[in-house]
C-alpha positions in Angstrom: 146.3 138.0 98.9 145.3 141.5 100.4 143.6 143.0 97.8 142.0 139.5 97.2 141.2 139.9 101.3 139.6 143.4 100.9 137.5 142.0 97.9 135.9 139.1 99.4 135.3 142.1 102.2 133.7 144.3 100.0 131.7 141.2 98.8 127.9 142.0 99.9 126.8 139.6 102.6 123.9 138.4 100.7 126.2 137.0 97.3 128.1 134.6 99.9 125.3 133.0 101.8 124.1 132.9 98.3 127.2 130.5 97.5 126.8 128.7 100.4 123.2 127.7 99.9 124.0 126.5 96.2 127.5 125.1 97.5 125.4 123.2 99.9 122.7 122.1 98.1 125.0 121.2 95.2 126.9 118.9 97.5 123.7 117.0 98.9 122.4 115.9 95.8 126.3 114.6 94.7 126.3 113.0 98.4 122.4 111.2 97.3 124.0 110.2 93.8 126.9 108.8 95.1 124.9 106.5 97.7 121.9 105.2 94.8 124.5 104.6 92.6 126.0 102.4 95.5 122.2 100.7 95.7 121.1 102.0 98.7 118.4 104.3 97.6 117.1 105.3 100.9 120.3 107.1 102.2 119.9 108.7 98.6 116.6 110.2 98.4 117.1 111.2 101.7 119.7 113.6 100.4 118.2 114.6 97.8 115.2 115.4 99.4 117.1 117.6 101.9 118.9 118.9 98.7 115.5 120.2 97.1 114.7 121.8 100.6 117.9 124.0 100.6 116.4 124.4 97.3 118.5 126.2 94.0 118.2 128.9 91.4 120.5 126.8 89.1 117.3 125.4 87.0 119.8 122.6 85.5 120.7 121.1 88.5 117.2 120.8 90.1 116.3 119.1 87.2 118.5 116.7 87.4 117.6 116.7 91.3 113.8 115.2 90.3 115.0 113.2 87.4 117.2 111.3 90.4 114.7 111.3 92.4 112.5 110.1 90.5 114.6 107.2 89.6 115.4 106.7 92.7 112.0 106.6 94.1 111.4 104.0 91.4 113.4 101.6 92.8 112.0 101.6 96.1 108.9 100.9 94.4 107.3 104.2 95.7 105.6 104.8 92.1 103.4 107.7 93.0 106.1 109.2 94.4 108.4 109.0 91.4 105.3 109.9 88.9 105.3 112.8 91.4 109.2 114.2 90.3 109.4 113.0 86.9 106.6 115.1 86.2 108.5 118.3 87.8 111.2 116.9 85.7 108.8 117.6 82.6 107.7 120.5 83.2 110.4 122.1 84.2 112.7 120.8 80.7 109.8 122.2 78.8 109.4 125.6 80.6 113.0 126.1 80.1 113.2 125.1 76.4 115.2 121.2 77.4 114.1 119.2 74.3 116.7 116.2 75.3 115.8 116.4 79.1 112.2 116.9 78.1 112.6 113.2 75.7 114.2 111.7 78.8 111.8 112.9 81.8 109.0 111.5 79.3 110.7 108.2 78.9 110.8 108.3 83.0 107.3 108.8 83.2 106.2 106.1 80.4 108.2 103.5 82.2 106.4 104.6 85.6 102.9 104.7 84.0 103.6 100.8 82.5 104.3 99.5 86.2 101.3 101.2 87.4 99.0 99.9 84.7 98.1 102.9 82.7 99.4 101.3 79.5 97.7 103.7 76.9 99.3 106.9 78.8 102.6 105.3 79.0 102.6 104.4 75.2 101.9 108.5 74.8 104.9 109.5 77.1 107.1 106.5 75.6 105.9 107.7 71.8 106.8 111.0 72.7 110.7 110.0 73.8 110.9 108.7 70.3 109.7 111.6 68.6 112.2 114.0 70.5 115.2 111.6 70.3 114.8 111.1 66.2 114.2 115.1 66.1 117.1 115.6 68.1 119.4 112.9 66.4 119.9 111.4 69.8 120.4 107.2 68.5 120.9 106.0 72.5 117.9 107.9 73.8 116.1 106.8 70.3 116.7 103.1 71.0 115.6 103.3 74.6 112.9 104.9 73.3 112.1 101.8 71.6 112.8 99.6 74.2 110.5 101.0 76.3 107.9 100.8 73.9 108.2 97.2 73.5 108.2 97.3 77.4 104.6 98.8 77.4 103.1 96.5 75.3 104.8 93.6 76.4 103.7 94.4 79.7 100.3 94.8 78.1 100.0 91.6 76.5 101.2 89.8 79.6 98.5 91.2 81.4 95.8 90.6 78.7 97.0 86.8 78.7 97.0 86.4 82.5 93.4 87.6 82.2 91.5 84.6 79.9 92.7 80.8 80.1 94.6 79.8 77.3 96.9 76.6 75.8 100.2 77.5 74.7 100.5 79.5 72.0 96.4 79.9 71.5 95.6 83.6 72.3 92.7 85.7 71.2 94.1 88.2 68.5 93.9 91.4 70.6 96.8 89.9 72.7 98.6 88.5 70.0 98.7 91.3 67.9 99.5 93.6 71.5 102.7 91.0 71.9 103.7 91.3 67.8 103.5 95.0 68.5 106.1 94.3 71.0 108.2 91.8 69.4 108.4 94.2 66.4 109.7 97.5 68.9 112.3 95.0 70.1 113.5 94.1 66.8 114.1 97.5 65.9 115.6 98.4 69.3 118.1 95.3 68.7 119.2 96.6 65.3 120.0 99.9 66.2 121.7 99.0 69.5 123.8 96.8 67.2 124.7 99.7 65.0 125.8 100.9 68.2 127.6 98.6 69.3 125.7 98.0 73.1 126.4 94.3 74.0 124.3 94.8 76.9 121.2 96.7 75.2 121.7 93.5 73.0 121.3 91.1 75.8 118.1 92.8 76.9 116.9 92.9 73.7 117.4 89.2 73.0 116.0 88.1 76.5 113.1 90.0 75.6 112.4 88.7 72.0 112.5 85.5 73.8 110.0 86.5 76.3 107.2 87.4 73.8 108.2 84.5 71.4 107.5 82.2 74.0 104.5 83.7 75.0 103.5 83.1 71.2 104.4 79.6 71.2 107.0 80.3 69.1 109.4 77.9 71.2 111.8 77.2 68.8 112.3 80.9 68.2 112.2 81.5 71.8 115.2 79.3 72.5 117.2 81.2 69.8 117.0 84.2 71.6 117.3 83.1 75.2 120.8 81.6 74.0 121.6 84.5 72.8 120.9 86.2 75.8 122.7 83.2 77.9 126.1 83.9 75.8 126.0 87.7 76.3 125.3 87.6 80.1 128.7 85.2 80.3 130.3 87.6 78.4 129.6 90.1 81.1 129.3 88.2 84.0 125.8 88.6 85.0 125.3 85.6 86.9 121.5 87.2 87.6 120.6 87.4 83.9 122.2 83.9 83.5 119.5 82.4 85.7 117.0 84.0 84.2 118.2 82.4 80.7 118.8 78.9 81.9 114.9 79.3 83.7 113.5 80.3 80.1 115.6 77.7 78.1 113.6 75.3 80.5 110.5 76.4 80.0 110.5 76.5 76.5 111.8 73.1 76.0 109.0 71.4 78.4 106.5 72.9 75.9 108.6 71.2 73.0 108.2 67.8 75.0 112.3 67.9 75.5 111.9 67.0 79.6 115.6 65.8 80.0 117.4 68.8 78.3 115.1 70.8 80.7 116.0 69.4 83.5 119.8 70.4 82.8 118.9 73.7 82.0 116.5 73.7 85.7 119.6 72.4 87.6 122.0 74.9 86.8 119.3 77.6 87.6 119.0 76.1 91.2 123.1 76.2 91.3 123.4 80.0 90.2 120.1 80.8 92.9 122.2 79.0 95.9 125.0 81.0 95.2 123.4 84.6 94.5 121.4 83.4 97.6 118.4 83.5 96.6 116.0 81.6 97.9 112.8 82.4 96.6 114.7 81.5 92.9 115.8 78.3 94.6 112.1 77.3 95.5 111.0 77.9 92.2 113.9 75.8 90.4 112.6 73.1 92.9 109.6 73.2 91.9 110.3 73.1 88.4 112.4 70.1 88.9 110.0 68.3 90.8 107.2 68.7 88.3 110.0 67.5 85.4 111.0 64.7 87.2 107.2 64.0 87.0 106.8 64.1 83.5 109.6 61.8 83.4 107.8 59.3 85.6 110.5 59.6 88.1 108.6 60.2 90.6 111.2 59.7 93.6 113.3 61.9 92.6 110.6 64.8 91.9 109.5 63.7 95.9 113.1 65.1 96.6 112.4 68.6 95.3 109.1 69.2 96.2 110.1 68.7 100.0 113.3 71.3 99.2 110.3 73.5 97.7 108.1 72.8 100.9 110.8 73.7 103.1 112.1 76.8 101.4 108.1 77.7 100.9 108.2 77.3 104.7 110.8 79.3 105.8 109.9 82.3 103.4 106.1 82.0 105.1 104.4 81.4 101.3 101.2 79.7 102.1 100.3 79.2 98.4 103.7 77.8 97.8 103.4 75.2 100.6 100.1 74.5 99.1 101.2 73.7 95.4 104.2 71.6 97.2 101.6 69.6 99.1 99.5 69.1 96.2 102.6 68.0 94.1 103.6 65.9 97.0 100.4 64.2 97.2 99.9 63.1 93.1 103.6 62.0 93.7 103.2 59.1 96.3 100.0 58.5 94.6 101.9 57.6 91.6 104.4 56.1 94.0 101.0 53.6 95.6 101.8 55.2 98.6 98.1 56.1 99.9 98.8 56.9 103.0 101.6 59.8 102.7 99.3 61.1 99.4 96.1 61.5 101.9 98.4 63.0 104.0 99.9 66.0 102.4 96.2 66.2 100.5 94.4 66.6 104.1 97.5 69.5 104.6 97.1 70.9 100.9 93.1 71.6 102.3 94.1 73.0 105.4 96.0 75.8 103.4 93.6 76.5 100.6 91.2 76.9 103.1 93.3 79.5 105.1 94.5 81.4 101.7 90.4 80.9 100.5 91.4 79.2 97.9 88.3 77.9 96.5 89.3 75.8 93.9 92.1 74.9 95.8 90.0 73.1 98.4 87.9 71.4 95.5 90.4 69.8 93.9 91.9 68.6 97.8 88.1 67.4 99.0 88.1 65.3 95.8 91.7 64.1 96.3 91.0 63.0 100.1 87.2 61.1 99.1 89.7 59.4 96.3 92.1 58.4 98.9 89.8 57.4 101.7 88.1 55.1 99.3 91.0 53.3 98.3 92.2 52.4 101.4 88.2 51.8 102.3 89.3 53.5 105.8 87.2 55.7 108.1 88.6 59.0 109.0 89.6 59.3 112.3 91.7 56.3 111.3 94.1 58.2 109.1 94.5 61.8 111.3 98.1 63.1 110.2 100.6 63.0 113.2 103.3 65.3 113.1 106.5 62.8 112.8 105.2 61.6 109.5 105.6 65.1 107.8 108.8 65.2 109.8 110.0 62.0 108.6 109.5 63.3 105.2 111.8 66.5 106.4 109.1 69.0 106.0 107.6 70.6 109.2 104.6 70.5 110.2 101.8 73.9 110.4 98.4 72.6 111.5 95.4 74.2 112.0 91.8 73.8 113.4 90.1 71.6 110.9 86.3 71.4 109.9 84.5 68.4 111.1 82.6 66.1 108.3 82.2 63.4 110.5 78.4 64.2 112.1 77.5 65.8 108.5 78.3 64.0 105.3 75.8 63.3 102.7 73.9 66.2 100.6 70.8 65.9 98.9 70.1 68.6 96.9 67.0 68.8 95.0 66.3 68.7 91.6 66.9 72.0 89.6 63.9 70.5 87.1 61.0 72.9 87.5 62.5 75.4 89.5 61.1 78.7 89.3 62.4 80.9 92.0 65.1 80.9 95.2 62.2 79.8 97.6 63.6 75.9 97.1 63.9 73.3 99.9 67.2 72.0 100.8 67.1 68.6 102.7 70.1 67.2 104.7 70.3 64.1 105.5 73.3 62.5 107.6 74.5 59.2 107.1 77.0 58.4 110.6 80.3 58.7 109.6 80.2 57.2 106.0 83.3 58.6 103.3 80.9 60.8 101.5 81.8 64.3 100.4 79.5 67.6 100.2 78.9 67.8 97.2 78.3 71.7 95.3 75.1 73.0 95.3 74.9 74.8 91.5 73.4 77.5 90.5 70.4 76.7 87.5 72.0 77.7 84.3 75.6 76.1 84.7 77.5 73.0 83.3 78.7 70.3 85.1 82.3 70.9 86.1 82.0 75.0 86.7 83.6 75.2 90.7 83.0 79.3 90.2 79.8 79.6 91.1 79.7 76.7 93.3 79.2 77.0 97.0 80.4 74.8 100.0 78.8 74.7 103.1 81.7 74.2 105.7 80.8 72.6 109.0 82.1 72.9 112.7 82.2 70.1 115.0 78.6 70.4 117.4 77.8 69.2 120.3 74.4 68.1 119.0 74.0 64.4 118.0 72.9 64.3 114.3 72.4 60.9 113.9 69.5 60.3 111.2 68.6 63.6 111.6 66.8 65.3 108.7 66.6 68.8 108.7 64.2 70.8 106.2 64.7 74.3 105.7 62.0 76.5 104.1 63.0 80.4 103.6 60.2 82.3 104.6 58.4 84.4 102.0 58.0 88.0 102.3 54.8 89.1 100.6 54.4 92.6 99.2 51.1 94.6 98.2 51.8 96.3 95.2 49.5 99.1 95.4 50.7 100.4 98.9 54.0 100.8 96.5 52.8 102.5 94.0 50.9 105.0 95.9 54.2 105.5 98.1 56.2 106.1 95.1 53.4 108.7 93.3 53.2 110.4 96.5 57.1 110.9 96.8 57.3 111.9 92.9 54.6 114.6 93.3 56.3 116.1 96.6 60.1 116.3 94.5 58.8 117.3 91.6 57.3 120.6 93.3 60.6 120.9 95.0 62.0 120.9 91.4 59.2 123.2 90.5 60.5 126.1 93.6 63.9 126.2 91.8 63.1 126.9 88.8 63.4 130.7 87.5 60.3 133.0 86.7 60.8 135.6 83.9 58.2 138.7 84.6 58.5 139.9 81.0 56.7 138.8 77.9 58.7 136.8 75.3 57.3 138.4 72.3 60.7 138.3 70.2 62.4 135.5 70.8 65.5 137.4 69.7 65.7 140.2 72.0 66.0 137.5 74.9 69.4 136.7 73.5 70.6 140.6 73.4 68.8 141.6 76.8 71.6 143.1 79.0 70.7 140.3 82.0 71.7 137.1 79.1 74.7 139.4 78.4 76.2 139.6 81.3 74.9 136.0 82.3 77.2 135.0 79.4 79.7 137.4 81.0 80.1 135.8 84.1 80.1 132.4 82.5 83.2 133.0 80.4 85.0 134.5 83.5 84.4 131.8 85.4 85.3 128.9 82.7 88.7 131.1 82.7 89.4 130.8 85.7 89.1 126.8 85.9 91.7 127.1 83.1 94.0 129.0 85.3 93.5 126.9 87.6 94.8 123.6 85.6 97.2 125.4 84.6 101.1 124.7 85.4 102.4 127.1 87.2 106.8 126.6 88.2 106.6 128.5 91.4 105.0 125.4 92.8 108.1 123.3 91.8 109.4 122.4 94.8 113.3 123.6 95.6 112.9 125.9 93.2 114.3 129.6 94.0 113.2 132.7 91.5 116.0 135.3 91.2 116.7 138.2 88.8 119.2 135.3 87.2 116.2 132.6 86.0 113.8 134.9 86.0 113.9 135.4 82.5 113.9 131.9 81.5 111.1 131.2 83.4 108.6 134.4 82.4 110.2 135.4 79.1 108.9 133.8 75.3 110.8 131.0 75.0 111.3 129.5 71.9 109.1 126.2 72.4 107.9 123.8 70.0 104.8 123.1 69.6 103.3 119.6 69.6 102.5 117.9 65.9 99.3 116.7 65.4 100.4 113.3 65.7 100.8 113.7 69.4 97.6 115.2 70.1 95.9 112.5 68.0 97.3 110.0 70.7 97.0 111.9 73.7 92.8 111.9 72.1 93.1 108.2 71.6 94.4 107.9 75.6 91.8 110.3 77.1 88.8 108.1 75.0 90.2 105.2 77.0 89.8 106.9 80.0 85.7 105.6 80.4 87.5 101.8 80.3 89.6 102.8 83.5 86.4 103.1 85.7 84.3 100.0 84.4 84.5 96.9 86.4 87.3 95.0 86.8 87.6 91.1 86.8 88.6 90.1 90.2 92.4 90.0 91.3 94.2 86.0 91.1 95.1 86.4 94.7 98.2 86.8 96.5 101.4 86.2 94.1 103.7 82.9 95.8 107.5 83.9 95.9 108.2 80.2 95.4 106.0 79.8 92.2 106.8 80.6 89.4 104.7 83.5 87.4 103.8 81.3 84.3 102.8 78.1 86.4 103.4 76.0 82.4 103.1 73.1 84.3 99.1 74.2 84.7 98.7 74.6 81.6 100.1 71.3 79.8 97.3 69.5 82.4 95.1 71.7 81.3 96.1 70.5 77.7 95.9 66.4 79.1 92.5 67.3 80.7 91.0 67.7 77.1 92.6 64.6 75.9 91.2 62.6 78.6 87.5 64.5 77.9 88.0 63.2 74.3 87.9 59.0 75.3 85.0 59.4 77.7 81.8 57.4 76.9 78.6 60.4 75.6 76.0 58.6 78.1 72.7 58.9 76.5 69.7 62.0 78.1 66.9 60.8 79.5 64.8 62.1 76.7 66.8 59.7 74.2 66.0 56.8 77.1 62.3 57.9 77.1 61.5 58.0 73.7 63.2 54.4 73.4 61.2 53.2 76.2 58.0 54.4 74.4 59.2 53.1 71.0 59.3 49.8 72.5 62.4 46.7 71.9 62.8 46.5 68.0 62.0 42.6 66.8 64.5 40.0 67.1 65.7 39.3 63.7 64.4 35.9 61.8 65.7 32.7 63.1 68.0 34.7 65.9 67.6 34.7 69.6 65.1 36.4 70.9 67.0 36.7 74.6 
């Protein structure tokens, strides 16, 4: 023990608060591990942040440090911020020669880059796993690989479809050959985790061959998968990936016309949602029970859910749920003959799509309510909503400030025939308070039936009597002389172009030679100065590690970190992708179509339910009567009646 004493004595000073910084900064980041692996990532990253402040020379460790991090970041849904470490995590596994930690910090940053939307760079990173992991003989980082490759262009083709309306099943062929692109990852992914052995890689695997089947309208396939996925998630327990399975088995089965079955498979998702306690789940199986029960003509019973749906919808504070449940409300006591609770939860339905600004939203309600009104030939201060109807119904009531129609109800809007430019009259002309609605004033070059570019005028209640009042509005025209314009813009040409002119660089010299321009020592050391400074905007992209953060550079790493390590260089294969992802680059900044809106928590995603009335829609545009144009009327009016036949009636 003494000579063991005098040792640690002799020990310089420096070596032990050396052991105590990596000692401490060892423990903090086994301290953040322990507490995400426990879920909460906060209390984690906030160790291992600390951790990477103390900061190591141990180049193993602090990789592992942002590969945690980066994960960990993840789950709090702090994406820049885990983009941020796993691409430490890169670069430092390549600078120190890491080809497995180098597959694995790229498969990090592929599954960050999908979430964010970069699809074609995650595909690059993702590609890239699978290259090192088949190099390497690494089989589970290989089929995660894979995975995560059907992930991206899953993810893709989900994105692609949520962009253009569609029936079930009907895509264009860029998405459907994104989603077989998926469909065929997962396949391999599911043989090799079989090879394996991975009962739970399996049951991802399924759940997701499911998903892009069904997004297909391959439903029959769909539900083979997504009972293979139910069986495997008993098998482990996983009540979460249970509900998920009985929610998909649903779906499918509504598309295959099978609404009883479905409604089975919705019930036991709203059992497993009550007890994992979850209630935006539970609003959605409502809803999806309500719209079955529908289907099934049972229309009490779907009057049930929807007021559980309104309810949970309510509590959560999702506006555009509350709105689908009063919409679904309203066509049920319809169907019920109940006209008064249906103009109800319609006049609601407007008051919410009007607060959200949901334009088609409040269409489809103004046309509900003039349906309403009309059959129970009522005026409408008759028929104002009082709150202890919608509590009778067990649903609480929200209101809010609602436009007036009543001084204001009848548009005329003039004839689009002959219309030249925007100078057109508008007339209004009000009619007491008869049930008419505004009707859209369309823009010239637009069928019947578009509501996108359609425009209502929303008014207030005023003070001012409009009773037979006709107002005419004329825009007032602006005129322009054309030649002030011209001489304003010659004048302003002529002044930059001699600005452009005192720029420009005078050479004293005759040019005799052409050639001995280009070996005059000015061009030289013009050239000279170019190359430097093209150098040094290389430097400047360049990586360097002493900006990795927590990083410490001794005598002990210094070697790795400076000396010729023996790294790989990329195949052409890679750079041939990471071409293909920077040409895609001009796509990221043209214009995007605008955003859907606000996501509801009580909704589900894939809103089927749309789409099968989008499907009856058609079928009820195929029995309507083709009412003849007024040219056809014309030319029979000038061709005159046709002669009655002999001996018939000429009445």
């Amino acid at each position: 023990m003494a000579q063991s004493t005098n040792s640690t004595e002799r020990e310089p000073a420096s070596n032990r608060n050396q052991t105590r910084i990596e000692a401490s900064c060892l423990e903090l980041a086994l301290e953040g591990e322990r507490l995400c692996k426990a879920g909460d990532f906060k209390g984690g990253t906030a160790f291992f942040e600390a951790a990477v402040q103390v900061g190591t020379e141990d180049l193993k460790t602090l990789s592992a440090i942002y590969s945690q991090l980066g994960n960990a970041y993840f789950y709090l849904k702090e994406y820049n911020k885990a983009l941020e470490y796993h691409r430490h995590d890169l670069t430092l596994a390549r600078t120190i020669g890491d080809r497995i930690g180098e597959g694995k910090a790229s498969g990090n940053l592929g599954n960050t880059l999908k979430i964010l939307g970069r699809f074609d760079e995650a595909g690059v990173c993702c590609q890239r796993h699978l290259d090192i992991s088949q190099e390497q003989g690494d089989r589970v980082g290989e089929a995660r690989a894979l995975y995560n490759i059907g992930n991206v262009f899953h993810a893709k083709g989900k994105q692609q479809a949520w962009g253009c309306a569609h029936d079930p099943g009907d895509l264009p062929s860029d998405v459907r050959n994104t989603l077989k692109r998926a469909t065929a990852f997962y396949e391999m992914n599911l043989s090799l985790v079989k090879e394996l052995g991975d009962r739970a890689a399996q049951g991802r695997a399924y759940g997701n061959l499911g998903n892009t089947h069904y997004l297909l309208g391959n439903f029959v396939e769909a539900i083979k998968f997504h009972q293979e996925r139910l069986a495997i998630a008993k098998e482990f327990g996983d009540k979460a990936a249970e509900r998920r399975a009985y929610s998909n088995l649903g779906n499918a089965l509504i598309f295959l016309g099978q609404f009883r079955p479905a409604t089975e498979y919705y019930r036991k998702t709203l059992q497993l949602s009550h007890q994992l306690k979850d209630q935006a789940m539970e609003a959605q199986a409502c809803y999806s029970l309500g719209n079955t029960y529908s289907l099934l003509q049972e229309h009490q019973r779907a009057i049930d859910y929807h007021l559980k749906h309104l309810l949970i919808a309510q509590e959560l504070r999702d506006r555009i749920g509350e709105g689908r449940a009063c919409w679904s409300l309203g066509n049920a006591f319809l169907s019920l003959g109940d006209h008064r609770q249906a103009l109800l939860y319609a006049r609601k339905h407007l008051d919410i799509s009007r607060e959200i600004g949901d334009r088609s939203g409040e269409l489809t309600a103004r046309m509900n309510i003039k349906q309403l009104m009309e059959s129970l030939g009522a005026a409408r201060g008759d028929l104002s909503p009082c709150g202890s109807e919608f509590e009778v119904q067990g649903a609480r009531p929200k209101f809010c400030q609602r436009s007036s129609m009543e001084s204001l109800d009848l548009w005329k809007c003039p004839s689009e025939k002959g219309q030249k430019g925007h100078n057109q009259d508008v007339e209004v002309v009000s009619r007491g308070t008869r049930g008419h609605l505004a009707c859209p004033i369309r823009r010239k070059g637009h069928a019947d039936g578009q509501s996108d570019e359609s425009e209502w005028l929303d008014w207030q209640d005023s003070p001012v009597d409009t009773e037979d009042i006709t107002v005419q509005v004329t825009p007032p025209k602006l005129g322009r002389d054309p030649s002030g314009e011209d001489c304003f813009f010659d004048l302003l040409s002529k002044f930059q172009s001699s600005r452009m002119d005192d720029q420009r660089c005078h050479f004293d010299e005759p040019a005799d030679d052409p050639c001995s321009l280009l070996t005059s020592p000015q061009v030289e050391e013009l050239f000279d100065l170019i190359a430097s400074s093209q150098s040094r905007r290389l430097d400047d992209q360049r990586v360097s590690v002493g900006n990795l953060p927590g990083l410490r550079i001794t005598h002990n790493n210094l070697g790795h970190l400076c000396g010729d390590a023996d790294l790989q260089e990329p195949g052409d294969d890679f750079f041939n992708m990471l071409i293909k992802c920077q040409s895609s680059r001009i796509d990221d900044q043209r214009c995007s179509p605008p955003e859907p809106g606000p996501r509801a928590l009580t909704v589900p995603d894939e809103d089927f339910f749309s789409l099968i009335q989008r499907v009856q829609a058609k079928r009820m545009d195929e029995q309507r009567v083709h009412l003849r144009s007024e040219e056809e009327e014309e030319e029979e009016e000038e061709e005159g009646p046709e002669p009655a036949p002999p001996g018939g009636d000429p009445s």
